[in-house]
MILUMRO-9372 format. One record per atom (N, C-alpha, C): residue number from 1; residue in three letters; x, y, z; chain. Coordinates in nm, 4 decimals, m for minus. Atoms other than C-alpha are relative to their C-alpha. Example, Ala and Ser with C-alpha at 12.3 -4.5 7.8 and 13.67 -1.06 7.14 Angstrom:
[1,ala,[0.0890,m0.1190,0.0000],A];
[1,ala,[1.2300,m0.4500,0.7800],A];
[1,ala,[0.0900,0.1200,0.0000],A];
[2,ser,[m0.0820,m0.1190,m0.0060],A];
[2,ser,[1.3670,m0.1060,0.7140],A];
[2,ser,[m0.0770,0.1090,0.0730],A];
***
This chain:
[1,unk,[0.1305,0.0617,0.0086],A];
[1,unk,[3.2785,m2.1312,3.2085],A];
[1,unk,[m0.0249,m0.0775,0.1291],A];
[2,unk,[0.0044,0.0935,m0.0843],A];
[2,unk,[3.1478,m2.2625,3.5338],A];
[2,unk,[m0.0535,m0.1573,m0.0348],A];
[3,unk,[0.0204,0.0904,0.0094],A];
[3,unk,[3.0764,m2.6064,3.6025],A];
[3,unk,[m0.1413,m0.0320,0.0553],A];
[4,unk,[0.1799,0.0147,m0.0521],A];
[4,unk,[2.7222,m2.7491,3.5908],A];
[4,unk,[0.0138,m0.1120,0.1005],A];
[5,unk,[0.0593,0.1299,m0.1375],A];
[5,unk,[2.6076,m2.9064,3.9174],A];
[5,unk,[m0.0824,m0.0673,m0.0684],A];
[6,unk,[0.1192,0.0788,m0.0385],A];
[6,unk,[2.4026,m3.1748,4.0053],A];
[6,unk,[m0.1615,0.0482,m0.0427],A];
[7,unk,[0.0793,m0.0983,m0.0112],A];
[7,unk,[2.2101,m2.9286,4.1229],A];
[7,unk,[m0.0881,0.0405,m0.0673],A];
[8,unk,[0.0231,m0.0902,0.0848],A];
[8,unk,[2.1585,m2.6825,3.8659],A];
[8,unk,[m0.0846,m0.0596,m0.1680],A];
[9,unk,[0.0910,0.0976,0.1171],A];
[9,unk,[2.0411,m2.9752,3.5859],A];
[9,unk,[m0.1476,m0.0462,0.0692],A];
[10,unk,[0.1503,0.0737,m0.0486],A];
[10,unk,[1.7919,m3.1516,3.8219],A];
[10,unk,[m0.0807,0.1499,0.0275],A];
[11,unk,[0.0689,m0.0758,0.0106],A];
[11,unk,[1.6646,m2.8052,3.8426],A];
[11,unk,[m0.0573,0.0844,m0.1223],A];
[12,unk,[0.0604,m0.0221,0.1081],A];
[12,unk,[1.6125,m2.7357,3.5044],A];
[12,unk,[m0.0388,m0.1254,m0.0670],A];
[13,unk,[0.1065,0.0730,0.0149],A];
[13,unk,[1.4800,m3.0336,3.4235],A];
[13,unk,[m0.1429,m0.0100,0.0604],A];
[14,unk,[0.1762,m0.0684,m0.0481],A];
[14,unk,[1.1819,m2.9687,3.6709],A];
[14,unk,[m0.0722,0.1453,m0.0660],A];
[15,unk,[0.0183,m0.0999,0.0871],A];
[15,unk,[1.1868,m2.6575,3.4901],A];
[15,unk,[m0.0900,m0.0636,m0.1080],A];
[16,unk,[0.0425,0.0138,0.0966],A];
[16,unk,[1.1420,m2.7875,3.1650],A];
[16,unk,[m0.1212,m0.1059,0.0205],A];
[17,unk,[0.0745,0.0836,m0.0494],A];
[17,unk,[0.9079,m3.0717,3.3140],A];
[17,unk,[m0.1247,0.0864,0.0054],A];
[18,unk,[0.1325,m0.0815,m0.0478],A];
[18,unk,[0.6580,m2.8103,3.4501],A];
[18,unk,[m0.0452,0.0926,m0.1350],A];
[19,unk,[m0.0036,m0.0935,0.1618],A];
[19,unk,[0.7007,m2.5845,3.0676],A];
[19,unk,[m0.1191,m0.1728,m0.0119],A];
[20,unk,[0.0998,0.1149,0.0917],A];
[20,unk,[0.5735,m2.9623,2.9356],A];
[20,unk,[m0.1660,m0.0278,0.0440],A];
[21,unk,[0.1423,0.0322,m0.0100],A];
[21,unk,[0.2717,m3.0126,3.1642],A];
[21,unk,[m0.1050,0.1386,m0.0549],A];
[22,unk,[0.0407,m0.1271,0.0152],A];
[22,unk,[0.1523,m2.6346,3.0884],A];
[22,unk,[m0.0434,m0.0374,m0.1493],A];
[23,unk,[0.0583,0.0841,0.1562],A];
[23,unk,[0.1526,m2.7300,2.6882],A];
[23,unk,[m0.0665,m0.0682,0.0127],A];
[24,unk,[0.0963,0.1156,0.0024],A];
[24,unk,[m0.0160,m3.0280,2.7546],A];
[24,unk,[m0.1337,m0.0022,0.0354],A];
[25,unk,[0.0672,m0.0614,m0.0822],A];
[25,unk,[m0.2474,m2.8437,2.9771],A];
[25,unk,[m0.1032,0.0649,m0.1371],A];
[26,unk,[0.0749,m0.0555,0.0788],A];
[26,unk,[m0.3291,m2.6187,2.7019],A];
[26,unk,[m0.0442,m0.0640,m0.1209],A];
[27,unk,[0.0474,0.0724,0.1211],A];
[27,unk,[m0.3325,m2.8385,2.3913],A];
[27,unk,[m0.1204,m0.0645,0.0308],A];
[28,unk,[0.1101,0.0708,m0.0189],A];
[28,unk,[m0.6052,m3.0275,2.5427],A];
[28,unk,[m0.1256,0.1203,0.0427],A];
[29,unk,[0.0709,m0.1542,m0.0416],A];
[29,unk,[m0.8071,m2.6625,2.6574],A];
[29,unk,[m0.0491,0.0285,m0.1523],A];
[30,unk,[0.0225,m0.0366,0.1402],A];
[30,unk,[m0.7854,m2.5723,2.2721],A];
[30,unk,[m0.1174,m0.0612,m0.1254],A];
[31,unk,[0.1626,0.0413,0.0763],A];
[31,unk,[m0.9948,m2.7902,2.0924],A];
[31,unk,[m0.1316,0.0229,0.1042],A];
[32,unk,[0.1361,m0.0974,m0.0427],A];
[32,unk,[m1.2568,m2.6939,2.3727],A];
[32,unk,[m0.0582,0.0619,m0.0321],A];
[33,unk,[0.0354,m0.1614,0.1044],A];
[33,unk,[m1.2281,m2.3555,2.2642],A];
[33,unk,[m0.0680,0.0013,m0.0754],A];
[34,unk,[0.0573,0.0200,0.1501],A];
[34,unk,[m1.2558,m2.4300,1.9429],A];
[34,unk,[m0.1551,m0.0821,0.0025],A];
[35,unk,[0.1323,0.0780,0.0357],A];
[35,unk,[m1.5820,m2.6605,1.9583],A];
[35,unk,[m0.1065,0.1295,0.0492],A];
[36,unk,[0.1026,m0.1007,m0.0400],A];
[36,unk,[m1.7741,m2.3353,2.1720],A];
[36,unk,[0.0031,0.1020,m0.0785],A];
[37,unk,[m0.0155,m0.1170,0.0603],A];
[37,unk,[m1.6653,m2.0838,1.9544],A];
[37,unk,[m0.0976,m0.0966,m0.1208],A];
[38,unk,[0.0771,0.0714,0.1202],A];
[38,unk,[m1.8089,m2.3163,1.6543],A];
[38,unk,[m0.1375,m0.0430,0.0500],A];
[39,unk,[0.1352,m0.0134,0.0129],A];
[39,unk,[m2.1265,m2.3923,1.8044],A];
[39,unk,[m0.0709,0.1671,0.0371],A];
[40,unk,[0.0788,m0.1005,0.0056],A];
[40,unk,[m2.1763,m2.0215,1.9139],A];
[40,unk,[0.0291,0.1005,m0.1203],A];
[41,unk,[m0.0425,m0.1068,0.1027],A];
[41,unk,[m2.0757,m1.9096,1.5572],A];
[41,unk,[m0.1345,0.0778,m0.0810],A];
[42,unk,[0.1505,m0.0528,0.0410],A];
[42,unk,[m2.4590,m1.8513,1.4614],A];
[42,unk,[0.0034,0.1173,0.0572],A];
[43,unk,[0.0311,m0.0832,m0.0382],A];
[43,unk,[m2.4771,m1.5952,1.6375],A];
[43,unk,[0.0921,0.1400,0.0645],A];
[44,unk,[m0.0909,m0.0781,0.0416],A];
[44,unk,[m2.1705,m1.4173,1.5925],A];
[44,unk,[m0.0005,0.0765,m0.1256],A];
[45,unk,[0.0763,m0.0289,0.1877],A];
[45,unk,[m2.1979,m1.1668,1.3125],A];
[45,unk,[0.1746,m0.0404,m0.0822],A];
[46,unk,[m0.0897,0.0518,0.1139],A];
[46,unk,[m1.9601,m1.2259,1.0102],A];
[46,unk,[0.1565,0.0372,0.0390],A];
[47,unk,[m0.1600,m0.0428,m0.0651],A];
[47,unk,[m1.6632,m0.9490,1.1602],A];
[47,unk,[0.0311,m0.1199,0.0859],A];
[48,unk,[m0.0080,0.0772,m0.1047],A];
[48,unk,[m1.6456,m1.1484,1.4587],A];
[48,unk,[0.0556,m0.1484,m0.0283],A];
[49,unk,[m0.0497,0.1221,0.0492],A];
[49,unk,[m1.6458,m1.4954,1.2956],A];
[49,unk,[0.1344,m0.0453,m0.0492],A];
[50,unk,[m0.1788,m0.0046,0.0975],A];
[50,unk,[m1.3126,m1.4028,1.0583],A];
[50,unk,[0.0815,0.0292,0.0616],A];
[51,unk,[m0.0937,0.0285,m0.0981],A];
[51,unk,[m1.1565,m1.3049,1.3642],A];
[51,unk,[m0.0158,m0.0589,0.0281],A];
[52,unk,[m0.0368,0.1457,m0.0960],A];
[52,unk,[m1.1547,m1.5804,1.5498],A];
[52,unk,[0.0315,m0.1090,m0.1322],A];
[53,unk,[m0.0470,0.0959,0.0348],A];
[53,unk,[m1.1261,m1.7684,1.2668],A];
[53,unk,[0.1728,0.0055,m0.0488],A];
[54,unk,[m0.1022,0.0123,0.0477],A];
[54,unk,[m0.7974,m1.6169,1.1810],A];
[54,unk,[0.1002,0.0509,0.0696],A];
[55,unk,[m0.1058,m0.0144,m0.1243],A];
[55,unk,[m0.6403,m1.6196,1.5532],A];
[55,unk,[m0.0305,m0.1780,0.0127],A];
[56,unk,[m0.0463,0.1525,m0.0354],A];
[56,unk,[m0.7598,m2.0175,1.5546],A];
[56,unk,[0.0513,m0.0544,m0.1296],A];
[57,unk,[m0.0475,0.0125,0.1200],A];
[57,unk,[m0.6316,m2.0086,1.1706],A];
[57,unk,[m0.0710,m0.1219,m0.0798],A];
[58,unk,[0.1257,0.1189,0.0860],A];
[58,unk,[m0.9358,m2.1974,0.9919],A];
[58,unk,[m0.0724,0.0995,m0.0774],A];
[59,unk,[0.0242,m0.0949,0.1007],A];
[59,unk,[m1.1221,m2.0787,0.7481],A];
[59,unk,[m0.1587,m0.0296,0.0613],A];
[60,unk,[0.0979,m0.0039,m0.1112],A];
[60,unk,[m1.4661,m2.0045,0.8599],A];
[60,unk,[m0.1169,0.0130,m0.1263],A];
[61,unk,[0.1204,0.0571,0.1283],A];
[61,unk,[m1.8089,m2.1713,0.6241],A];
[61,unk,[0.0312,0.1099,m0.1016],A];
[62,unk,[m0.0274,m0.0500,0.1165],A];
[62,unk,[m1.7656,m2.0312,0.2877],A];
[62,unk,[m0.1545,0.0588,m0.0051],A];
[63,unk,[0.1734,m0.0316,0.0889],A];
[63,unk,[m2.1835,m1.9985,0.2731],A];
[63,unk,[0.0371,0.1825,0.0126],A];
[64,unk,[0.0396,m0.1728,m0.0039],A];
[64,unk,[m2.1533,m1.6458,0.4479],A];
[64,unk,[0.0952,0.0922,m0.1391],A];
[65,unk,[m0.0414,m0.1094,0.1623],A];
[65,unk,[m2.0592,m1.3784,0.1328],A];
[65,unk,[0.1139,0.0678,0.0783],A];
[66,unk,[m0.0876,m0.0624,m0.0272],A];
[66,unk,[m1.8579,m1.1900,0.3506],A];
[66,unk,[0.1311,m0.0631,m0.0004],A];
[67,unk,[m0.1172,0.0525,0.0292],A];
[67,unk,[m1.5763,m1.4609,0.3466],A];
[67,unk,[0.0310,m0.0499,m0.1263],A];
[68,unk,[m0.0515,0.0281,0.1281],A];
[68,unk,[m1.5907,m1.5311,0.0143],A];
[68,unk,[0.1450,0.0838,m0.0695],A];
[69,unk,[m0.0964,m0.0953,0.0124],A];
[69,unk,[m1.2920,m1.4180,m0.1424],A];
[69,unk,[0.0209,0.0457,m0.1373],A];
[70,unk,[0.0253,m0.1043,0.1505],A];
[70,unk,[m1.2905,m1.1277,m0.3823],A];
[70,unk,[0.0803,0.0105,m0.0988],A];
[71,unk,[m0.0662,0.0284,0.1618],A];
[71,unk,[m1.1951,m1.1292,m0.7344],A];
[71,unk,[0.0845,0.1685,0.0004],A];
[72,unk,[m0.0900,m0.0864,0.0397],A];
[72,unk,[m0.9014,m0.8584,m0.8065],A];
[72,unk,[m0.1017,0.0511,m0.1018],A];
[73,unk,[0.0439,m0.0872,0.1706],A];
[73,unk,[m1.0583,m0.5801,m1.0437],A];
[73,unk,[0.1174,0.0173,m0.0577],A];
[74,unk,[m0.0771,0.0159,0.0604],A];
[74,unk,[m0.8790,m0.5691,m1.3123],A];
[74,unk,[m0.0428,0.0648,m0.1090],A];
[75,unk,[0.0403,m0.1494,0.0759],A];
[75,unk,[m0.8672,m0.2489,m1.5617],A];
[75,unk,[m0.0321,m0.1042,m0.1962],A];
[76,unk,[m0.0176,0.0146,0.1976],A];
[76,unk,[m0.9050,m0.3054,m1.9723],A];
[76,unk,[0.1647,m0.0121,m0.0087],A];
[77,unk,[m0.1246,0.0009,0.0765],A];
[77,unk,[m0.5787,m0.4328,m2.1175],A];
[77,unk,[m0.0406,0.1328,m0.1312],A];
[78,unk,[0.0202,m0.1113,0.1256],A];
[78,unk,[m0.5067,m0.1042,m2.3519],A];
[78,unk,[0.1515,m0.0626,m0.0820],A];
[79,unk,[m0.0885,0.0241,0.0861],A];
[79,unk,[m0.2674,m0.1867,m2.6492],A];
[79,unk,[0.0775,0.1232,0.0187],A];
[80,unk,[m0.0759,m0.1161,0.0455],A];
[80,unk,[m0.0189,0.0419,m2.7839],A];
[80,unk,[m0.0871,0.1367,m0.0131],A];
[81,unk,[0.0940,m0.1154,0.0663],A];
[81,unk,[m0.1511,0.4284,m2.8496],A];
[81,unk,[0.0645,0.0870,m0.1384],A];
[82,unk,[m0.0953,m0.1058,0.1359],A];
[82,unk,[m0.0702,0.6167,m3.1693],A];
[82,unk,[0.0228,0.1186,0.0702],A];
[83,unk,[m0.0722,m0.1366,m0.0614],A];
[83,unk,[0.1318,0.9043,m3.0933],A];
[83,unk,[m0.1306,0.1247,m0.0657],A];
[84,unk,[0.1571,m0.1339,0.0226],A];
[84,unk,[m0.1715,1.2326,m3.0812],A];
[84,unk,[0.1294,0.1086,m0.0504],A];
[85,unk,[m0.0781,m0.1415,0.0499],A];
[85,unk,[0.1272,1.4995,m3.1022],A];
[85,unk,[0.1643,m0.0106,m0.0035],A];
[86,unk,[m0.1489,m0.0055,0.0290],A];
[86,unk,[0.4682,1.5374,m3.2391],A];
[86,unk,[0.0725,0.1521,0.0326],A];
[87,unk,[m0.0876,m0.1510,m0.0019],A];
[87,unk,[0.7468,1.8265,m3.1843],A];
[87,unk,[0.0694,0.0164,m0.0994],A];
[88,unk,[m0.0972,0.0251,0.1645],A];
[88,unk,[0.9415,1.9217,m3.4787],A];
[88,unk,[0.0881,m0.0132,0.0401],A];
[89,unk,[m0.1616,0.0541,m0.0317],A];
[89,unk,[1.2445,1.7814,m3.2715],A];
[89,unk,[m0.0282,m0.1953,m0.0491],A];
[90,unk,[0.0485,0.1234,0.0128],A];
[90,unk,[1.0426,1.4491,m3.3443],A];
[90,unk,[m0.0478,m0.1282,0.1355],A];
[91,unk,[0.0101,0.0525,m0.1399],A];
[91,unk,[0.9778,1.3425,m2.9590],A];
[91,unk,[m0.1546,0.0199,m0.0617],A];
[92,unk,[0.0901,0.0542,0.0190],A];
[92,unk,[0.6154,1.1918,m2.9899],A];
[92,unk,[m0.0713,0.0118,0.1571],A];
[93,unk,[0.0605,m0.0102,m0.1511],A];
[93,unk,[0.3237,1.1947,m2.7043],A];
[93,unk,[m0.1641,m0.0556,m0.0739],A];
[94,unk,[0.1378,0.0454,m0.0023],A];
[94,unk,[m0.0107,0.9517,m2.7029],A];
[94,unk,[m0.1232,0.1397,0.0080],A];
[95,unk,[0.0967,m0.0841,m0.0668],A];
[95,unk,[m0.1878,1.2840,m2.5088],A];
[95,unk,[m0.0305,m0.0932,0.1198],A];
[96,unk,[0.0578,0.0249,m0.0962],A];
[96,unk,[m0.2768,1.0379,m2.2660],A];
[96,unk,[0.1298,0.0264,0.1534],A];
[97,unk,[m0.0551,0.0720,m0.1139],A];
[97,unk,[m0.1346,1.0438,m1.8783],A];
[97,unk,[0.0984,0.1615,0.0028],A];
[98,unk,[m0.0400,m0.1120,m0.0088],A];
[98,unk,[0.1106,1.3225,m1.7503],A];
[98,unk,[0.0577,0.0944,m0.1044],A];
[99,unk,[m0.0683,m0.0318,0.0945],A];
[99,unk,[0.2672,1.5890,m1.9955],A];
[99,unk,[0.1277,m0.0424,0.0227],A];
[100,unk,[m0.1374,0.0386,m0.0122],A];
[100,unk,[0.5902,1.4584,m2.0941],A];
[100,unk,[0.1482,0.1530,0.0464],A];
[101,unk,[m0.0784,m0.1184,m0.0050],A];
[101,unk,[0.8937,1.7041,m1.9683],A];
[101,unk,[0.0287,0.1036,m0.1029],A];
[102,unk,[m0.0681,m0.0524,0.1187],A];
[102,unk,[0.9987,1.7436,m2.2645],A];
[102,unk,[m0.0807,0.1043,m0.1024],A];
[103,unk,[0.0987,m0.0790,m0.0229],A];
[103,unk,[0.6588,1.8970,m2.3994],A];
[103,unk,[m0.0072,0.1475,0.0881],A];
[104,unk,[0.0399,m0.1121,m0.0895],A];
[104,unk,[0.6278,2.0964,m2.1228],A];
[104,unk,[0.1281,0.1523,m0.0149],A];
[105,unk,[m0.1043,m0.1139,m0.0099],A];
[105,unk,[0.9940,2.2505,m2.1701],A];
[105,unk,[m0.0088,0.0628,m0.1695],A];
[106,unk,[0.0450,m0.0659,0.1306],A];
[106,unk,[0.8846,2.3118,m2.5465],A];
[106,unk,[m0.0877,0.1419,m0.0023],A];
[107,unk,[0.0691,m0.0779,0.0121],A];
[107,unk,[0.5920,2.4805,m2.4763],A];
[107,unk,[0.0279,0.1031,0.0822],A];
[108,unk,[m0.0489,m0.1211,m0.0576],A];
[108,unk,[0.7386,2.7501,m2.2460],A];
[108,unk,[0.0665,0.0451,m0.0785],A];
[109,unk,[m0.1109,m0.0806,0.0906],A];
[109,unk,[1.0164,2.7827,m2.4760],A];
[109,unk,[m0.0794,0.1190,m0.1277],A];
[110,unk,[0.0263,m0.0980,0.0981],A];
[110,unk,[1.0277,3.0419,m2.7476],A];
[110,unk,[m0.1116,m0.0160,m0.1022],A];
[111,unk,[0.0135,0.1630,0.1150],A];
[111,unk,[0.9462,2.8019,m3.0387],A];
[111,unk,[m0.1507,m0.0762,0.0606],A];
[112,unk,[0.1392,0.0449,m0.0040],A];
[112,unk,[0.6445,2.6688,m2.8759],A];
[112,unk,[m0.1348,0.1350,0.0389],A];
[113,unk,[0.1071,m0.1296,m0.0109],A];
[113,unk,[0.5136,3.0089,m2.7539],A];
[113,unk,[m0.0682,0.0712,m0.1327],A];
[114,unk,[m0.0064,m0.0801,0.1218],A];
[114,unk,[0.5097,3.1527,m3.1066],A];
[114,unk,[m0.1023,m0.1361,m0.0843],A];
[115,unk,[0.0749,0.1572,0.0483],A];
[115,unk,[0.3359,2.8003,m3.2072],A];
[115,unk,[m0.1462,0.0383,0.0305],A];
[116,unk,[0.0935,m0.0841,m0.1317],A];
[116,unk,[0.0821,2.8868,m2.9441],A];
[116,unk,[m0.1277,0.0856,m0.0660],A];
[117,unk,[0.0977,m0.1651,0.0729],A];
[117,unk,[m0.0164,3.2363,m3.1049],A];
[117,unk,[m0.0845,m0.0520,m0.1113],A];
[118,unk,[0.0988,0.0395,0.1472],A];
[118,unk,[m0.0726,3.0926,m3.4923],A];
[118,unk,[m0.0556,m0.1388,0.0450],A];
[119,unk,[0.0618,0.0768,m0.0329],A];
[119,unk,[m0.2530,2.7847,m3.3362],A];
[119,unk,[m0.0668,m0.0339,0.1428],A];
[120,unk,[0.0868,m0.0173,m0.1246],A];
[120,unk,[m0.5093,2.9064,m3.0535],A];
[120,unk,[m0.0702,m0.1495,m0.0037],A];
[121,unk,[0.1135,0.1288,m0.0377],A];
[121,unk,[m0.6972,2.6092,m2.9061],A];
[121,unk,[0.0594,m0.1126,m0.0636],A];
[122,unk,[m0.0527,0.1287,0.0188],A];
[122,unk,[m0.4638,2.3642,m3.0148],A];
[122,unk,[0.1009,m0.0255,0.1414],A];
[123,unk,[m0.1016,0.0498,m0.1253],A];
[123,unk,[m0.2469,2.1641,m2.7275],A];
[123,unk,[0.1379,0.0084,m0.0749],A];
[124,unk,[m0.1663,0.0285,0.0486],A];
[124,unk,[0.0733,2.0377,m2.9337],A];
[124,unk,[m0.0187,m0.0091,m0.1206],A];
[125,unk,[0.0554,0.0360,0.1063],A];
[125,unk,[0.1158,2.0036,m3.2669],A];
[125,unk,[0.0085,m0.1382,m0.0633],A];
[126,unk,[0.0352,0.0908,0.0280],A];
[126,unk,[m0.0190,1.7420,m3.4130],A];
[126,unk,[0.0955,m0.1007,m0.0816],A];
[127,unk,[m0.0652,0.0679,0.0945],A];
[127,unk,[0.1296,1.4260,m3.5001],A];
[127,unk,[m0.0145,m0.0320,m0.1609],A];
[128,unk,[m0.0064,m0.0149,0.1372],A];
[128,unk,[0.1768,1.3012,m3.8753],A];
[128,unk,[m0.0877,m0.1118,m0.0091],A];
[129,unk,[0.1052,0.0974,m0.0341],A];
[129,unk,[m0.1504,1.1012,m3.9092],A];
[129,unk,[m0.0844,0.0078,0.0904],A];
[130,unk,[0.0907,m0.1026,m0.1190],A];
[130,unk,[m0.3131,1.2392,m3.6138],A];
[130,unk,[m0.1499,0.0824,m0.0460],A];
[131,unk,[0.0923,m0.0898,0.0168],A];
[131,unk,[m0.6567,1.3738,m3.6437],A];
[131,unk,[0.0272,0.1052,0.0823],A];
[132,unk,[0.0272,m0.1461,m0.0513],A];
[132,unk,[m0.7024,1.7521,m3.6072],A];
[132,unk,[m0.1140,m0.0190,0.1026],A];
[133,unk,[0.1790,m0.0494,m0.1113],A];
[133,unk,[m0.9459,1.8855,m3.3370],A];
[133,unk,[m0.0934,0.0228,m0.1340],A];
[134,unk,[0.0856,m0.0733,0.0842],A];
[134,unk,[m1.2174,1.9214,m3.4490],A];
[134,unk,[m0.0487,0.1601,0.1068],A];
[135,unk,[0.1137,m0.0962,m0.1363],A];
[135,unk,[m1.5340,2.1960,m3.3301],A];
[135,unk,[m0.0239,m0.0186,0.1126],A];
[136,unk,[0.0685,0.0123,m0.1275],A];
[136,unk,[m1.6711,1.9757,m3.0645],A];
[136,unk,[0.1165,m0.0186,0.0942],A];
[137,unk,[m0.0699,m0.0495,m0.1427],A];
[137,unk,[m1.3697,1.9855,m2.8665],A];
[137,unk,[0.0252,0.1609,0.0496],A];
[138,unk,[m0.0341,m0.1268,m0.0324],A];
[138,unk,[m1.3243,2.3616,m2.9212],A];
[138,unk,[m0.1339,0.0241,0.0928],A];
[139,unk,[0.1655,0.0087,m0.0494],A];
[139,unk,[m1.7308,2.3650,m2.8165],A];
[139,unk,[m0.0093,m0.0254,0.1271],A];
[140,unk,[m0.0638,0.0769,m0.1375],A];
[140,unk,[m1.5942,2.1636,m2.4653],A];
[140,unk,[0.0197,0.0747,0.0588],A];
[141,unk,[m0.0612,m0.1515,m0.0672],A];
[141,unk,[m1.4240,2.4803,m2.3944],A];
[141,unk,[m0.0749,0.0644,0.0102],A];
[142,unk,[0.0539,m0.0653,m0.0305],A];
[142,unk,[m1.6570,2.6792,m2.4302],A];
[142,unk,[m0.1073,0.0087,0.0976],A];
[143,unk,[0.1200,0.0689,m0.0914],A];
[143,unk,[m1.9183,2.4904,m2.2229],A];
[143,unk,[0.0603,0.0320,0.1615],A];
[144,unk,[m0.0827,m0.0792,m0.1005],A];
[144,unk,[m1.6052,2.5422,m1.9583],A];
[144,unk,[m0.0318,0.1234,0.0518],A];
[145,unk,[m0.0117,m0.1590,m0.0869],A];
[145,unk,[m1.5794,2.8755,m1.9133],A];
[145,unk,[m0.1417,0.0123,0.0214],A];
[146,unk,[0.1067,0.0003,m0.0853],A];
[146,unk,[m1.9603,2.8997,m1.9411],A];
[146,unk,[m0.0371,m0.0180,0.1469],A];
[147,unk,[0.0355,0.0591,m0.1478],A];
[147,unk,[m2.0199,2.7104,m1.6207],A];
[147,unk,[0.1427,0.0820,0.0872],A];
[148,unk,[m0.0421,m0.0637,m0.0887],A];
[148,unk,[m1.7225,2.8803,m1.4682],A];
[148,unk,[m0.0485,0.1542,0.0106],A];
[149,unk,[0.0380,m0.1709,0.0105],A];
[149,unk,[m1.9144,3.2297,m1.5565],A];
[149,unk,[m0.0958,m0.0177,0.1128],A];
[150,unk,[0.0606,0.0212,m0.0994],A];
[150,unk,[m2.2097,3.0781,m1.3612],A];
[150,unk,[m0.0045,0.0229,0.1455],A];
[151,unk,[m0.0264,0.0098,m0.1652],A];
[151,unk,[m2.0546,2.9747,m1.0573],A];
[151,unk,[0.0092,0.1244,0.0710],A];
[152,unk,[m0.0495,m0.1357,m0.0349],A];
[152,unk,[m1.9062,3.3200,m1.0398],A];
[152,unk,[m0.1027,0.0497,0.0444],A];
[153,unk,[0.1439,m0.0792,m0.0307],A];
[153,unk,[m2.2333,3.4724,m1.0367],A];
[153,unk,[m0.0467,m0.0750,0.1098],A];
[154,unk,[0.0981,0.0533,m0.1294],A];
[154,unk,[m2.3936,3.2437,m0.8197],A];
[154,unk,[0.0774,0.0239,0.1426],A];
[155,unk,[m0.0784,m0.0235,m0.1242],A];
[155,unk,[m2.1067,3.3124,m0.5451],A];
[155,unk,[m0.0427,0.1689,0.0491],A];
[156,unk,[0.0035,m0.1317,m0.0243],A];
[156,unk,[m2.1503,3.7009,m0.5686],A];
[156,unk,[m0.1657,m0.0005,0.0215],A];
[157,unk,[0.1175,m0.0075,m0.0499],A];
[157,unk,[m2.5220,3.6541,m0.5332],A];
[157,unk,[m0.0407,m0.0648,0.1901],A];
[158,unk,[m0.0085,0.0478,m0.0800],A];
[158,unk,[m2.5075,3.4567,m0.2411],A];
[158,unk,[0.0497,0.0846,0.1461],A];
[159,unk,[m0.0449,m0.0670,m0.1125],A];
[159,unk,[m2.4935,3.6380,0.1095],A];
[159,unk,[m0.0195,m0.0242,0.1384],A];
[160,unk,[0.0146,0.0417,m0.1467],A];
[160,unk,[m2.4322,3.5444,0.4486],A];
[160,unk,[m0.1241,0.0634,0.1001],A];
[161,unk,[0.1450,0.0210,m0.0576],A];
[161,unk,[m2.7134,3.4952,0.7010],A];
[161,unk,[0.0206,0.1452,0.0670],A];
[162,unk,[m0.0392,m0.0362,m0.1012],A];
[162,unk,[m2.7369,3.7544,0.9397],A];
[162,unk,[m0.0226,m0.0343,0.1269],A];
[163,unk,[0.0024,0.0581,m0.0498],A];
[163,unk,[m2.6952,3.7116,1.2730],A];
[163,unk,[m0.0855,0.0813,0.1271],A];
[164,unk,[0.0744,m0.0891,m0.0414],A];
[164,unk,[m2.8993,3.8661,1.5397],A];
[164,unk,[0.0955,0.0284,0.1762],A];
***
């Protein structure tokens, strides 16, 4: 470890001496700032204002709407759901939100294909307490494919410009 000179202190003390007037320099510069930026805040639009106010870290008049600060949306609390469809292994499913795996590996299987056949236009079968479909969802479907018969047609009618 060398040995500190004389030297080498009285030169970092002018060091740190000249660091102090520089701070001092600027702390007194800053509220300047700050007073021109606040009288030319009229005429700053609202972006503008919230930056600067949140590089000089103040909060900048509440009147304008744009700094007001916004309320979190916040969905419907939903309770519990009664289970919509059961498996005859007894694994349960609301219907709402993704199909459960387990579902999904039913209904490929054998056992749900054959389900399938003697119960067209049903999804799963129904839990114990569960309302049945009725018509107007089968009716839903049909309104489906309708409008996809449409489109069809209206695509094959449809023919590019020509071009000259």
């Amino acid at each position: 470890m060398p040995r500190t000179t004389l030297q080498s202190i009285d030169a970092e003390i002018k060091q740190l001496e000249a660091q102090k007037k520089l701070i001092e320099k600027r702390d007194g510069e800053v509220p300047k700032a700050i007073e021109v930026l606040q009288r030319y805040a009229k005429v700053l639009s609202a972006v503008q204002r919230r930056k600067i106010a949140r590089i000089i870290g103040e909060v900048v008049d509440a009147a304008t709407p744009a700094k007001a600060p916004r309320a979190k949306k916040q969905g419907r609390k939903l309770g519990p759901v009664a289970p919509k469809y059961q498996l005859p292994t007894g694994e349960t499913w609301s219907g709402r939100g993704r199909t459960p795996v387990v579902f999904a590996a039913w209904e490929k299987g054998a056992e749900g294909k054959a389900w399938r056949k003697a119960n067209e236009g049903e999804k799963f079968p129904a839990a114990s307490g569960a309302a049945q479909p009725t018509a107007k969802s089968q009716s839903g479907a049909k309104k489906v494919s309708a409008r996809k018969g449409r489109k069809a047609a209206a695509k094959k009618t449809r023919r590019p410009a020509k071009t000259a």
